[in-house]
PyMOL CGO cylinders between C-alpha atoms (Angstrom):
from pymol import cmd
from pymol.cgo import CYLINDER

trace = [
    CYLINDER, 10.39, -46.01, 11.06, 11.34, -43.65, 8.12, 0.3, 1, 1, 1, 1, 1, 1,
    CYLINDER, 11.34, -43.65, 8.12, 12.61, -46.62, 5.96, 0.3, 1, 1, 1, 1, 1, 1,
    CYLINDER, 12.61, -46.62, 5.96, 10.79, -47.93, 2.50, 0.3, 1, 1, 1, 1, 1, 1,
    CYLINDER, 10.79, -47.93, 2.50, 13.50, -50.44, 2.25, 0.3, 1, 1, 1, 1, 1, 1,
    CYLINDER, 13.50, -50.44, 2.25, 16.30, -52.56, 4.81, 0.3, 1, 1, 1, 1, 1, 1,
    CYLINDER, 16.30, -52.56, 4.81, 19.51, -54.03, 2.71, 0.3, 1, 1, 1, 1, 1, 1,
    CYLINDER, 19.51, -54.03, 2.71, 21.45, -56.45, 4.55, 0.3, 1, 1, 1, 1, 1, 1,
    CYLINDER, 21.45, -56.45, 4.55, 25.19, -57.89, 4.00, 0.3, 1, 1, 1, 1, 1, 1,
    CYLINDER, 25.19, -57.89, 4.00, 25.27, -61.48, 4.60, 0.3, 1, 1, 1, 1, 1, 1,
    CYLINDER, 25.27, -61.48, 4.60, 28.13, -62.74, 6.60, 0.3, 1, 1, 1, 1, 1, 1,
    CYLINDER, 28.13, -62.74, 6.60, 28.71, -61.66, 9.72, 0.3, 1, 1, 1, 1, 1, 1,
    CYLINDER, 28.71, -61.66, 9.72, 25.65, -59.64, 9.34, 0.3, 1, 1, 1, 1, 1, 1,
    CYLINDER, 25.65, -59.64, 9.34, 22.42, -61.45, 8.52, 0.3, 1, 1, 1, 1, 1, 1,
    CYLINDER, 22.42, -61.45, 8.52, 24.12, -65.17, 9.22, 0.3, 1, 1, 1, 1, 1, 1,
    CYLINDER, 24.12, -65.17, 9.22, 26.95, -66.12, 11.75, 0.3, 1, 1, 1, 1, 1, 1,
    CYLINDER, 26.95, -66.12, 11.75, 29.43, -67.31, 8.88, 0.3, 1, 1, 1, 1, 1, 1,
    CYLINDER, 29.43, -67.31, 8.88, 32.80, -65.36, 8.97, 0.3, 1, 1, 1, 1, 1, 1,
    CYLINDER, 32.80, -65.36, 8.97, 34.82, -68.14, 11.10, 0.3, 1, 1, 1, 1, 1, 1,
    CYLINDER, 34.82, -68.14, 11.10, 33.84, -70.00, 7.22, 0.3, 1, 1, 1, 1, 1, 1,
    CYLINDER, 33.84, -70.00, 7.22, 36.21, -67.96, 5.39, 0.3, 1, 1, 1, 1, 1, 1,
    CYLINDER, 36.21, -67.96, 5.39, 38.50, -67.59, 7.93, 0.3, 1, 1, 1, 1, 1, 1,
    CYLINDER, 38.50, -67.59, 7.93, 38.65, -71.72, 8.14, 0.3, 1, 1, 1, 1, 1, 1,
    CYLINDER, 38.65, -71.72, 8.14, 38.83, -71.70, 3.72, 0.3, 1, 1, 1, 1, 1, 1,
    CYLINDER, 38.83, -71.70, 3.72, 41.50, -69.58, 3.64, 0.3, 1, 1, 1, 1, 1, 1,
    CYLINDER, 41.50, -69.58, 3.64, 43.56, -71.43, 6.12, 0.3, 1, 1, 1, 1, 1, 1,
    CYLINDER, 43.56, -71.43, 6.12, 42.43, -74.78, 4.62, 0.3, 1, 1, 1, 1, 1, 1,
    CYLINDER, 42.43, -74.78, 4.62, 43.29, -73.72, 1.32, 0.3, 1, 1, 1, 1, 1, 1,
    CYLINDER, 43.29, -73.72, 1.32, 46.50, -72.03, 1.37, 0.3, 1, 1, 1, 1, 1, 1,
    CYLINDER, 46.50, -72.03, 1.37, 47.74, -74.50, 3.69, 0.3, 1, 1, 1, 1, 1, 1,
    CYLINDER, 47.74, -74.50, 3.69, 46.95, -77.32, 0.34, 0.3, 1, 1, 1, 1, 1, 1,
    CYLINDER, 46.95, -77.32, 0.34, 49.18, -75.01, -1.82, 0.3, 1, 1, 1, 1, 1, 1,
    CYLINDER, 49.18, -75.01, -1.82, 52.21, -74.94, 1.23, 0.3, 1, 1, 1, 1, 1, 1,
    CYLINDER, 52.21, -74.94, 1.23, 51.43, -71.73, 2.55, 0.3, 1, 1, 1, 1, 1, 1,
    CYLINDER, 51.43, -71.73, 2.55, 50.05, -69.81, 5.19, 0.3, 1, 1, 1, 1, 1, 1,
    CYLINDER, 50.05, -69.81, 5.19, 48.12, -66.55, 6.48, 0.3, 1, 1, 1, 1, 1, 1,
    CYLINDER, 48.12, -66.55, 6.48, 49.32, -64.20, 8.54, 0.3, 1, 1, 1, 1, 1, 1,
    CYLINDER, 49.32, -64.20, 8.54, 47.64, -60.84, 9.68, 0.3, 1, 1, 1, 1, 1, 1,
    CYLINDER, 47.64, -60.84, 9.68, 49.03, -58.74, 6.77, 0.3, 1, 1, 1, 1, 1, 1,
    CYLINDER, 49.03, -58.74, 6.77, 47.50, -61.01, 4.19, 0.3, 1, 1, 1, 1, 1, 1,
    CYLINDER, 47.50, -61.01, 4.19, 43.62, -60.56, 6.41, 0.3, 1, 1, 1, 1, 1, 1,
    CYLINDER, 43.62, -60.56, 6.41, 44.07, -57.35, 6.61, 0.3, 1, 1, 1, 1, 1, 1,
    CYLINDER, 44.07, -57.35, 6.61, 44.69, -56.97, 2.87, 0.3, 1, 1, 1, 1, 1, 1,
    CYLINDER, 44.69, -56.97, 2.87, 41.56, -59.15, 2.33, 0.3, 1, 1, 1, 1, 1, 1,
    CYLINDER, 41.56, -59.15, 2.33, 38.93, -57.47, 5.05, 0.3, 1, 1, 1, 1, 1, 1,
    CYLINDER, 38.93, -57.47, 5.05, 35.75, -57.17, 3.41, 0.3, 1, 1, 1, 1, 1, 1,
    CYLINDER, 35.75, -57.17, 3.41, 36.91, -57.69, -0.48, 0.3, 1, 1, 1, 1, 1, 1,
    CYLINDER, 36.91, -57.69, -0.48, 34.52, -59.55, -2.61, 0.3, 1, 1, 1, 1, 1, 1,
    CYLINDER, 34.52, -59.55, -2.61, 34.78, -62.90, -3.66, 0.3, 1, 1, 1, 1, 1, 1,
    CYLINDER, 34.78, -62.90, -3.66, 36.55, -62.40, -7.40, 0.3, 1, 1, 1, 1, 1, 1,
    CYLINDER, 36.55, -62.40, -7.40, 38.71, -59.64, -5.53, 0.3, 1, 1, 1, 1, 1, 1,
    CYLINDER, 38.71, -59.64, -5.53, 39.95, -61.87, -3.08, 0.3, 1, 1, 1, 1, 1, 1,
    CYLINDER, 39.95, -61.87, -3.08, 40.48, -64.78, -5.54, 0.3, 1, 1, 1, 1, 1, 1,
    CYLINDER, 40.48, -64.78, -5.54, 42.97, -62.27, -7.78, 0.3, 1, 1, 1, 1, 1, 1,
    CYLINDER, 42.97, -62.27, -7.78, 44.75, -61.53, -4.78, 0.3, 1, 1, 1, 1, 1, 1,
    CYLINDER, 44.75, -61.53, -4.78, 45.71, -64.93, -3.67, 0.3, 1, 1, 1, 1, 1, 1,
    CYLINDER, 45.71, -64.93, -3.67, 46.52, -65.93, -6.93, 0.3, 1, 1, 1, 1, 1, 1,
    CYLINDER, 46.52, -65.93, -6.93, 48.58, -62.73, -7.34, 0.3, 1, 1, 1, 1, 1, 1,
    CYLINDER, 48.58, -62.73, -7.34, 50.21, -62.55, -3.49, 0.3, 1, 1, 1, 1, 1, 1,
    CYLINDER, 50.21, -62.55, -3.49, 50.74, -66.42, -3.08, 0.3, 1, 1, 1, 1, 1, 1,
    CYLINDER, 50.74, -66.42, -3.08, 51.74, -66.87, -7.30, 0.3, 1, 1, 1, 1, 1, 1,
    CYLINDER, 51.74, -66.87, -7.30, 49.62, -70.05, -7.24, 0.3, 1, 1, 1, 1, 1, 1,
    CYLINDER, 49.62, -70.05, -7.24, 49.07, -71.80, -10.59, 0.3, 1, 1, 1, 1, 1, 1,
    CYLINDER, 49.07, -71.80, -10.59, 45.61, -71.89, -11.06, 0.3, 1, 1, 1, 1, 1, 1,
    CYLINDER, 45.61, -71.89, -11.06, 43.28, -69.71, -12.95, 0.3, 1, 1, 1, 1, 1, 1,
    CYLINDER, 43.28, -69.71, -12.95, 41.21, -67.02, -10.62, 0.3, 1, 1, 1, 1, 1, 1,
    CYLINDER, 41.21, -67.02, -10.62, 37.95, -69.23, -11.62, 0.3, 1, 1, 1, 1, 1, 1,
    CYLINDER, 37.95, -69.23, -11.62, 39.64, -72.37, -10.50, 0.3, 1, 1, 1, 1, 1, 1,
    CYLINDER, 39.64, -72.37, -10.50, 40.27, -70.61, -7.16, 0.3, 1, 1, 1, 1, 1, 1,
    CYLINDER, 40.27, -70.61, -7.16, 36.55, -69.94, -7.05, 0.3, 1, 1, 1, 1, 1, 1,
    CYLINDER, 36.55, -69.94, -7.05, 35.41, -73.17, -7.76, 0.3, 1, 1, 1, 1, 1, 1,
    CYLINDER, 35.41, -73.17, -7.76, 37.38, -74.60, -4.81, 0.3, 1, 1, 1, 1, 1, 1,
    CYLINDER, 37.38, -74.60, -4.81, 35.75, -72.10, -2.23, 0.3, 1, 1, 1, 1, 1, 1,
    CYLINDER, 35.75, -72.10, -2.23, 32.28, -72.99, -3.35, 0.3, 1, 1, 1, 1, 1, 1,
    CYLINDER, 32.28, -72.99, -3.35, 32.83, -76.20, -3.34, 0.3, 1, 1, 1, 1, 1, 1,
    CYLINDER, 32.83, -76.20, -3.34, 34.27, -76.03, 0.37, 0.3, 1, 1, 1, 1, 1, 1,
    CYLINDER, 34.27, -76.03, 0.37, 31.84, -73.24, 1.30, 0.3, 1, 1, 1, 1, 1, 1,
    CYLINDER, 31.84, -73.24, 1.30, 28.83, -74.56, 0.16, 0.3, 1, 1, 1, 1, 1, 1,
    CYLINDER, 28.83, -74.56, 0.16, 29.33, -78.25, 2.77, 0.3, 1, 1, 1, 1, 1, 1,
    CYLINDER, 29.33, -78.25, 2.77, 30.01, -75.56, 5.37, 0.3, 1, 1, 1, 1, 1, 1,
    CYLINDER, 30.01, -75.56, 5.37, 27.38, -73.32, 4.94, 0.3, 1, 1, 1, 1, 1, 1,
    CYLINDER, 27.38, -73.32, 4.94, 24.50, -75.92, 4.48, 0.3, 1, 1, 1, 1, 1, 1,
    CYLINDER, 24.50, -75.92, 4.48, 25.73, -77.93, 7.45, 0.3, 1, 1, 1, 1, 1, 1,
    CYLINDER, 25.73, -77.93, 7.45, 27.08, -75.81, 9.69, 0.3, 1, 1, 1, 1, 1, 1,
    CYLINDER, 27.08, -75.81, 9.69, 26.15, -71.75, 9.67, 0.3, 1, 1, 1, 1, 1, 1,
    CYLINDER, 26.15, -71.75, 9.67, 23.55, -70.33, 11.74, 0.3, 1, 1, 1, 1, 1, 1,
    CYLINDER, 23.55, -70.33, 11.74, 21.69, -67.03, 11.12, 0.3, 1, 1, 1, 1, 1, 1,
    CYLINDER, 21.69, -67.03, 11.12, 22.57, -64.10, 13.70, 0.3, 1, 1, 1, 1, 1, 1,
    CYLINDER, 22.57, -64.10, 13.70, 19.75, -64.25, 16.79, 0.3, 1, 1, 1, 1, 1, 1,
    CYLINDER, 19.75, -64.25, 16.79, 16.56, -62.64, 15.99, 0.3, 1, 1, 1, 1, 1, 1,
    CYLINDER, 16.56, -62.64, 15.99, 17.08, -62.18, 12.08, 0.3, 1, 1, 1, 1, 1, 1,
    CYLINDER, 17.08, -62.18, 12.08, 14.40, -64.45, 11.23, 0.3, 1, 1, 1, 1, 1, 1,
    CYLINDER, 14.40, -64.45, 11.23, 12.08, -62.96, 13.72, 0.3, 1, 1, 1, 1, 1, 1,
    CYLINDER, 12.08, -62.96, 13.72, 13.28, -59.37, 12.04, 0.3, 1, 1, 1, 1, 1, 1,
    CYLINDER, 13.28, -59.37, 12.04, 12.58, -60.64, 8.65, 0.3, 1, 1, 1, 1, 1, 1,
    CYLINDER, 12.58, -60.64, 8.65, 8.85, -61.48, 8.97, 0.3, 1, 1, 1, 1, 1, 1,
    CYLINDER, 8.85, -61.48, 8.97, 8.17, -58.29, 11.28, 0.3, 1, 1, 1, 1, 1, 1,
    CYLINDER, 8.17, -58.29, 11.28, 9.91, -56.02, 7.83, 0.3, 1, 1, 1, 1, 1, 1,
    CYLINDER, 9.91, -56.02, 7.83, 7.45, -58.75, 5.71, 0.3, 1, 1, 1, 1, 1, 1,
    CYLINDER, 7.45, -58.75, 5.71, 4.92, -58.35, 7.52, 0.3, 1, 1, 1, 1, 1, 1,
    CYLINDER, 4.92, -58.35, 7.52, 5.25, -53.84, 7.56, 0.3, 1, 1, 1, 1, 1, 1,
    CYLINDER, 5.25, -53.84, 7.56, 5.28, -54.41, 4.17, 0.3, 1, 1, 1, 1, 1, 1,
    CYLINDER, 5.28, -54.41, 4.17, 8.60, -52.99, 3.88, 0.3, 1, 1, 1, 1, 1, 1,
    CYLINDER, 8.60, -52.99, 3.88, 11.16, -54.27, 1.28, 0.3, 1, 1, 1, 1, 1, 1,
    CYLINDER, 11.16, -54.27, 1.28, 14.26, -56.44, 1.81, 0.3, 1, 1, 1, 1, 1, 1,
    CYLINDER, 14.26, -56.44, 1.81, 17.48, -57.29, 0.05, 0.3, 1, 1, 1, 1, 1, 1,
    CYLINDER, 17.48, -57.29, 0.05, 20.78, -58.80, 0.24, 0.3, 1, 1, 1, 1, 1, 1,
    CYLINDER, 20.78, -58.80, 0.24, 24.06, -56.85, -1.33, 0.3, 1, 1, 1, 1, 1, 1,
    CYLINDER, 24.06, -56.85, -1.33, 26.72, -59.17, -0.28, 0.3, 1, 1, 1, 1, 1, 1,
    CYLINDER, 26.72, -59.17, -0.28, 30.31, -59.50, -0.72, 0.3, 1, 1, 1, 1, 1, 1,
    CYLINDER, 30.31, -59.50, -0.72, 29.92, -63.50, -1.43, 0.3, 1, 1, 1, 1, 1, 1,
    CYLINDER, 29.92, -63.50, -1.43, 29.07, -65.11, -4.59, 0.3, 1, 1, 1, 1, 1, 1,
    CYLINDER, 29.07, -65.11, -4.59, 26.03, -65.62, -5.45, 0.3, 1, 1, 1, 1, 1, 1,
    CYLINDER, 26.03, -65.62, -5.45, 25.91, -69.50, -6.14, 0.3, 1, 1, 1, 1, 1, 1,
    CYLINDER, 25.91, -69.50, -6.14, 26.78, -69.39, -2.25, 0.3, 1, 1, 1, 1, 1, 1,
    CYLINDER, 26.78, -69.39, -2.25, 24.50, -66.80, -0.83, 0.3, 1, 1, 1, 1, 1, 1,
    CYLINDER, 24.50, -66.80, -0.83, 21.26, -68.39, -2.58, 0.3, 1, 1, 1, 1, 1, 1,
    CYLINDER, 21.26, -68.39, -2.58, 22.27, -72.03, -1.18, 0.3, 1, 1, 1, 1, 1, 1,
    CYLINDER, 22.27, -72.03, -1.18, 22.31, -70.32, 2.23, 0.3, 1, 1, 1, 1, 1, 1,
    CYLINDER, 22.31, -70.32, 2.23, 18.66, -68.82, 1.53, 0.3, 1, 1, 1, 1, 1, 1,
    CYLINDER, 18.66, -68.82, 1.53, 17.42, -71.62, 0.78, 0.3, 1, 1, 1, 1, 1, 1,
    CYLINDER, 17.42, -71.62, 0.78, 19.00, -73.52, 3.19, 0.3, 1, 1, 1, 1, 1, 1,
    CYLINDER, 19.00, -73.52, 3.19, 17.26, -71.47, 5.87, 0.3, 1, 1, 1, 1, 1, 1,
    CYLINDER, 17.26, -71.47, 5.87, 14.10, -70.90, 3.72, 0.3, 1, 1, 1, 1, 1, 1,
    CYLINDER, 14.10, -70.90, 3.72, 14.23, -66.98, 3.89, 0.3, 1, 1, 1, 1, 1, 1,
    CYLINDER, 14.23, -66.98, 3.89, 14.72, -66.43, 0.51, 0.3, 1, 1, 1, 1, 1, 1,
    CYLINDER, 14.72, -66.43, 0.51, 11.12, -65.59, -0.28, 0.3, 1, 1, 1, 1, 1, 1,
    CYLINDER, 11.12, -65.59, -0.28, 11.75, -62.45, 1.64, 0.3, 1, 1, 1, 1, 1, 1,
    CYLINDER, 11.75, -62.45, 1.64, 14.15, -60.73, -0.58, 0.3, 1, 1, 1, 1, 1, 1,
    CYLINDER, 14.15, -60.73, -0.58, 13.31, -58.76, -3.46, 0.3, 1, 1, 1, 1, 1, 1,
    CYLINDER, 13.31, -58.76, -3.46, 16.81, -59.04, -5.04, 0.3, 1, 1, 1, 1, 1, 1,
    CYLINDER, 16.81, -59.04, -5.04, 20.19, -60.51, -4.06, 0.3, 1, 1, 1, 1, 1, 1,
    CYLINDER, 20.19, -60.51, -4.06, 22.91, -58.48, -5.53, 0.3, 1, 1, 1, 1, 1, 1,
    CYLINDER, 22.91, -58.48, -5.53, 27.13, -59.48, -5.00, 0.3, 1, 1, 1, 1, 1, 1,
    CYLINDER, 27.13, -59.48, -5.00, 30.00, -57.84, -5.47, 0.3, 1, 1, 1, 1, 1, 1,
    CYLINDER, 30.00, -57.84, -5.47, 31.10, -59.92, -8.52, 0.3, 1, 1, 1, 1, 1, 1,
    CYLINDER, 31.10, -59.92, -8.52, 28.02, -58.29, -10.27, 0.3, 1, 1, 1, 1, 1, 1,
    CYLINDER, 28.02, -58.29, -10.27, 29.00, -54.44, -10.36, 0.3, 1, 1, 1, 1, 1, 1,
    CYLINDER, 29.00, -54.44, -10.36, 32.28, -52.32, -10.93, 0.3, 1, 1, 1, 1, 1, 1,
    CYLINDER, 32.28, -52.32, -10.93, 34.15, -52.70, -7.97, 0.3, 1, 1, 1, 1, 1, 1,
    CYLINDER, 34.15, -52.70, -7.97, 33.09, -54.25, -4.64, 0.3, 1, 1, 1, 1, 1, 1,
    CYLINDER, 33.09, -54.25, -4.64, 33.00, -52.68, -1.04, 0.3, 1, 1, 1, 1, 1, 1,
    CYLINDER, 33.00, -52.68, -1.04, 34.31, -50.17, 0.32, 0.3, 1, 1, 1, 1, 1, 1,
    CYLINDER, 34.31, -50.17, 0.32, 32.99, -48.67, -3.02, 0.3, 1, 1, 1, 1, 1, 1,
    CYLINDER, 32.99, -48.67, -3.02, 29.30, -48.03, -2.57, 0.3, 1, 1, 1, 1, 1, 1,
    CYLINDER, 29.30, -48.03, -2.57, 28.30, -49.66, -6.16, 0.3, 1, 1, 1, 1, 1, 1,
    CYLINDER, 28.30, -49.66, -6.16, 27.11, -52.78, -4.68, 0.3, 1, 1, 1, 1, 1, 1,
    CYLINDER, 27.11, -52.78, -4.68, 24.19, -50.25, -2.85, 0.3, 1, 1, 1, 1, 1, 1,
    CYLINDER, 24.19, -50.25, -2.85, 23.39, -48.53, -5.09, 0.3, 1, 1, 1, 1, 1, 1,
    CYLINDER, 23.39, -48.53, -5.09, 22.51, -51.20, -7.68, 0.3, 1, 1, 1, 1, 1, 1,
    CYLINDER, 22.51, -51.20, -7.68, 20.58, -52.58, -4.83, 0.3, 1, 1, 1, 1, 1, 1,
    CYLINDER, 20.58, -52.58, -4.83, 18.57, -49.57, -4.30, 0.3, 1, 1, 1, 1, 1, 1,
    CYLINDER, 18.57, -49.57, -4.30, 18.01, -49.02, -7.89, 0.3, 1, 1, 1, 1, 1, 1,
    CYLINDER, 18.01, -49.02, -7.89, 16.86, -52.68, -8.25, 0.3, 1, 1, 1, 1, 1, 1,
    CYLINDER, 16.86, -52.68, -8.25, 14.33, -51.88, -5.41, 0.3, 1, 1, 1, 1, 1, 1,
    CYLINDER, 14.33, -51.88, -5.41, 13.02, -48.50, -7.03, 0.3, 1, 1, 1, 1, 1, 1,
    CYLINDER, 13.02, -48.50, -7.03, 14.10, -46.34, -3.51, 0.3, 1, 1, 1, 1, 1, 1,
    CYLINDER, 14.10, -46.34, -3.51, 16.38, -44.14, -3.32, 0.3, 1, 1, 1, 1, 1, 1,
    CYLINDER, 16.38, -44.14, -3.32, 19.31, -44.50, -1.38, 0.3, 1, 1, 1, 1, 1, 1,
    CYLINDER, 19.31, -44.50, -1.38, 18.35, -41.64, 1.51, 0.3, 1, 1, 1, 1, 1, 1,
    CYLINDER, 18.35, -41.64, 1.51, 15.43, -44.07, 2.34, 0.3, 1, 1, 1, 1, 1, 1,
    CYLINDER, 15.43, -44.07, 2.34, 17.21, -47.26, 2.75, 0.3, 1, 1, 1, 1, 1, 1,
    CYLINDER, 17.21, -47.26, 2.75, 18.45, -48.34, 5.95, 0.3, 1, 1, 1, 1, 1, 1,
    CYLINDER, 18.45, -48.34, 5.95, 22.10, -50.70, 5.89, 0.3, 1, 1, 1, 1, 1, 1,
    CYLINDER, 22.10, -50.70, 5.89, 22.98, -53.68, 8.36, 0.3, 1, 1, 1, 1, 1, 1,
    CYLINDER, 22.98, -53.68, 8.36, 26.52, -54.27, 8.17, 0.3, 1, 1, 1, 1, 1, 1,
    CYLINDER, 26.52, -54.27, 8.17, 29.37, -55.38, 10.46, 0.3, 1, 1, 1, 1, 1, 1,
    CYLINDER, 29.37, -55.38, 10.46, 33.23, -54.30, 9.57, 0.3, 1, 1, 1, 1, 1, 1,
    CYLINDER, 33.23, -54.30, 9.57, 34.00, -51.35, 8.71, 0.3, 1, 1, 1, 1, 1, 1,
    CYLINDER, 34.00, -51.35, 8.71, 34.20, -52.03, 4.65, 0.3, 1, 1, 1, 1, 1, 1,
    CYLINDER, 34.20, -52.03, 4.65, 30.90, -52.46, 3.97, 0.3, 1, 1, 1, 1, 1, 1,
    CYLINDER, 30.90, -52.46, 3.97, 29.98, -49.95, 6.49, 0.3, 1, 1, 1, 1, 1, 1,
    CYLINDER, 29.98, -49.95, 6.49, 31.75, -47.58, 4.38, 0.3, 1, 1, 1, 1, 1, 1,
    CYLINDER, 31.75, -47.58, 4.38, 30.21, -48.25, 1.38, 0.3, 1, 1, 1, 1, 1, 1,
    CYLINDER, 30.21, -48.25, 1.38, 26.64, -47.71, 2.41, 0.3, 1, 1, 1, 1, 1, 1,
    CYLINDER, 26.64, -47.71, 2.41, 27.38, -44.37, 3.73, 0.3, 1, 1, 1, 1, 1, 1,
    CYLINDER, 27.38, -44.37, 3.73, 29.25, -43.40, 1.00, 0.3, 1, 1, 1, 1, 1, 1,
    CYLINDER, 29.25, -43.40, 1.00, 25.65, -44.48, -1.08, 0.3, 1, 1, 1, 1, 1, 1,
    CYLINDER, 25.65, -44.48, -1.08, 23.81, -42.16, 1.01, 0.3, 1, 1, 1, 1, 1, 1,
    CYLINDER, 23.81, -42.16, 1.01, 21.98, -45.01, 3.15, 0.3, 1, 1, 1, 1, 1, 1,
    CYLINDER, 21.98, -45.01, 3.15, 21.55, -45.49, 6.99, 0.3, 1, 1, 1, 1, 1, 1,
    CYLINDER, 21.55, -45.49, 6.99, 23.63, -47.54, 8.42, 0.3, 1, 1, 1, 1, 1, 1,
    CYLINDER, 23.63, -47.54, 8.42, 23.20, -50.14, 11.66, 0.3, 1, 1, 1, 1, 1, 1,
    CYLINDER, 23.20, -50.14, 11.66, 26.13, -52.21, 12.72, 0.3, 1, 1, 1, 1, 1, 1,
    CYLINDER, 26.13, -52.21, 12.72, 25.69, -55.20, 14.39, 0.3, 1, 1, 1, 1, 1, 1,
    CYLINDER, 25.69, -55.20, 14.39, 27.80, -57.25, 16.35, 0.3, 1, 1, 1, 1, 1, 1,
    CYLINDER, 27.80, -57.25, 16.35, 29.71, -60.12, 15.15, 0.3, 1, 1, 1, 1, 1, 1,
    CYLINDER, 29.71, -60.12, 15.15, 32.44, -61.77, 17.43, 0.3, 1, 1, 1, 1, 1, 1,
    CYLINDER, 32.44, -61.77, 17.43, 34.68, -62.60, 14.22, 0.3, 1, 1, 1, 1, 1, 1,
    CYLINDER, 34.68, -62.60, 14.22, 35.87, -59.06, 13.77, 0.3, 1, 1, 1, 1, 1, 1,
    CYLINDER, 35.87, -59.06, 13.77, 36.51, -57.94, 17.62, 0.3, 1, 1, 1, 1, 1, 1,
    CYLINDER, 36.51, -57.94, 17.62, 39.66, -56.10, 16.05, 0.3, 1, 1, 1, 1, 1, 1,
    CYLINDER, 39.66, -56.10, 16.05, 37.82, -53.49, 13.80, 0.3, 1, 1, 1, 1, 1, 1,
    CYLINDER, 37.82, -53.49, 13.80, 34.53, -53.40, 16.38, 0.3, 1, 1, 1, 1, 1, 1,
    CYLINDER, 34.53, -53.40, 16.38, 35.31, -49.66, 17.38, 0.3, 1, 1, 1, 1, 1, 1,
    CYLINDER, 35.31, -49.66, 17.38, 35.86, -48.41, 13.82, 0.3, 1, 1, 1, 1, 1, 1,
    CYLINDER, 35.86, -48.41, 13.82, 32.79, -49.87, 13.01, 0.3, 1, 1, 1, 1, 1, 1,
    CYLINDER, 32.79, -49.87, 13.01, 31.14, -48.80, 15.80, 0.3, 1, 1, 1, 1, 1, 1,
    CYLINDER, 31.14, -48.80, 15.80, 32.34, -45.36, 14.97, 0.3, 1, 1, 1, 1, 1, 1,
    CYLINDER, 32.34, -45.36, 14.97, 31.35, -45.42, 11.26, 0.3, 1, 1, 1, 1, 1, 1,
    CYLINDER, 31.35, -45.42, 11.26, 27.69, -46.55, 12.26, 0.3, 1, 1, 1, 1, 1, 1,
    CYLINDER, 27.69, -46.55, 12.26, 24.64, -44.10, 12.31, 0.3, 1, 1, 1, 1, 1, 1,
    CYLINDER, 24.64, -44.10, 12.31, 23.87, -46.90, 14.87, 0.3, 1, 1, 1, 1, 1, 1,
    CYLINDER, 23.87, -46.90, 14.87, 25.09, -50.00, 16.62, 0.3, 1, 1, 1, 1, 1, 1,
    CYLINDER, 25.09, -50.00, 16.62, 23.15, -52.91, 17.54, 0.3, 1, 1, 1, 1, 1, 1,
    CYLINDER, 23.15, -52.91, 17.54, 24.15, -56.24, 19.53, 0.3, 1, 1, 1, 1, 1, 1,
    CYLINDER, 24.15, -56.24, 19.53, 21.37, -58.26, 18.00, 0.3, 1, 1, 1, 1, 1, 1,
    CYLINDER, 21.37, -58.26, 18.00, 18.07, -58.06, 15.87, 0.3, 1, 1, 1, 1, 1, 1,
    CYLINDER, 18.07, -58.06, 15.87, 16.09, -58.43, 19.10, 0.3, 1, 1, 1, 1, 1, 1,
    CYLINDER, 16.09, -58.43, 19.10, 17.85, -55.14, 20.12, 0.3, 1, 1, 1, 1, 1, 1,
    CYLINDER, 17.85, -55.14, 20.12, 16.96, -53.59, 16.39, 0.3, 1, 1, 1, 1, 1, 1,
    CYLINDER, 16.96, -53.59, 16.39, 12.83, -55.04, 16.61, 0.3, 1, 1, 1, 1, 1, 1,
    CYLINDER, 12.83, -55.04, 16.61, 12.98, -52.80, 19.73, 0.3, 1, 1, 1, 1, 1, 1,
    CYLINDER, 12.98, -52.80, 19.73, 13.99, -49.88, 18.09, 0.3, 1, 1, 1, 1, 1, 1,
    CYLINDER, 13.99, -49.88, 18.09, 11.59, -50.41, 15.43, 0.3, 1, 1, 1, 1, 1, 1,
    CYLINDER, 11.59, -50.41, 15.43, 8.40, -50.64, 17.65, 0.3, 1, 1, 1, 1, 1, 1,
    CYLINDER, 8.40, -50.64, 17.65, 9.04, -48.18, 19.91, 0.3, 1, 1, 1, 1, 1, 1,
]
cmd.load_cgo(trace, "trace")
């Protein structure tokens, strides 16, 4: 493959963890006497963790500071994700084939990253990224390709030689709008945006068995 370096988003992407955010929000709001409805997801689809954390506060007029918010969703996250999230099938075995091709990885994620290196570690793959860079860290969050293109810079490649694996249509976005390659990959969580993903991709994948495949033939 053409590729000196493979970024990955982390949920729904790299780790089966989406129904976790969907469960926090519902948990949450439903502490504070409310609930979600499709409007407020769709207003929330791939926003980063700060982002999202304005908008509640903002949409649902709670009384708590932004960082408060925060704190709360780590707190819950973190039980979840150690206990309960798996990573996607074959991503491990994807992993040490890049490590092993000497090719370099990274994680630009949407999630904070308090939560995304508990999750690493969790799974013990964090020795395989070069860099972990979220949203919270750079001017605006997907679908604005900043998050990328720090990575890439971080890495030392440029963007035309990095190839993307994301999963909604958001982040998707943003790595084409970096100037990277991108490969969707399935996730159950967001059957609703699937085809405009699908359609956004350079390439779509159902698994990283599928994508080792590609990248030994």
């Amino acid at each position: 493959m053409k590729y000196e370096a493979v970024i990955f988003d982390l949920d729904g992407t790299l780790i089966d963890s989406m129904w976790v955010w969907e469960q926090i929000d519902i948990d949450f709001l439903q502490n504070k006497g409310h609930k979600i409805d499709d409007e407020v997801i769709k207003k929330i689809e791939g926003a980063g963790f700060t982002e999202t954390a304005i908008f509640f506060k903002e949409y649902f007029n709670l009384d708590m500071s932004v960082d408060q918010i925060k704190q709360i969703w780590c707190e819950m996250a973190i039980k979840l994700y150690t206990d309960k999230v798996q990573m996607k099938p074959g991503a491990l075995e994807f992993l040490q084939y890049l490590d092993a091709n000497k090719i370099k990885m990274a994680i630009a994620t949407s999630n904070s990253r308090e939560i995304t290196e508990a999750i690493l570690q969790k799974h013990e793959i964090e020795k395989y990224f070069e860099t972990v860079v979220t949203s919270c860290e750079v001017e605006k969050g997907k679908p604005h390709p900043f998050v990328y293109l720090k990575t890439a810079e971080i890495l030392d490649v440029a963007p035309g030689r990095c190839l993307v694996f994301e999963d909604i249509p958001n982040g998707i976005i943003a790595a084409k709008d970096a100037g990277m390659t991108v490969f969707g990959i399935e996730d159950v969580q967001y059957e609703n945006v699937k085809k405009r993903a699908k359609e956004l991709s350079d390439r779509w994948v159902a698994d990283y068995y599928e994508v080792l495949e590609i990248f030994k033939e």
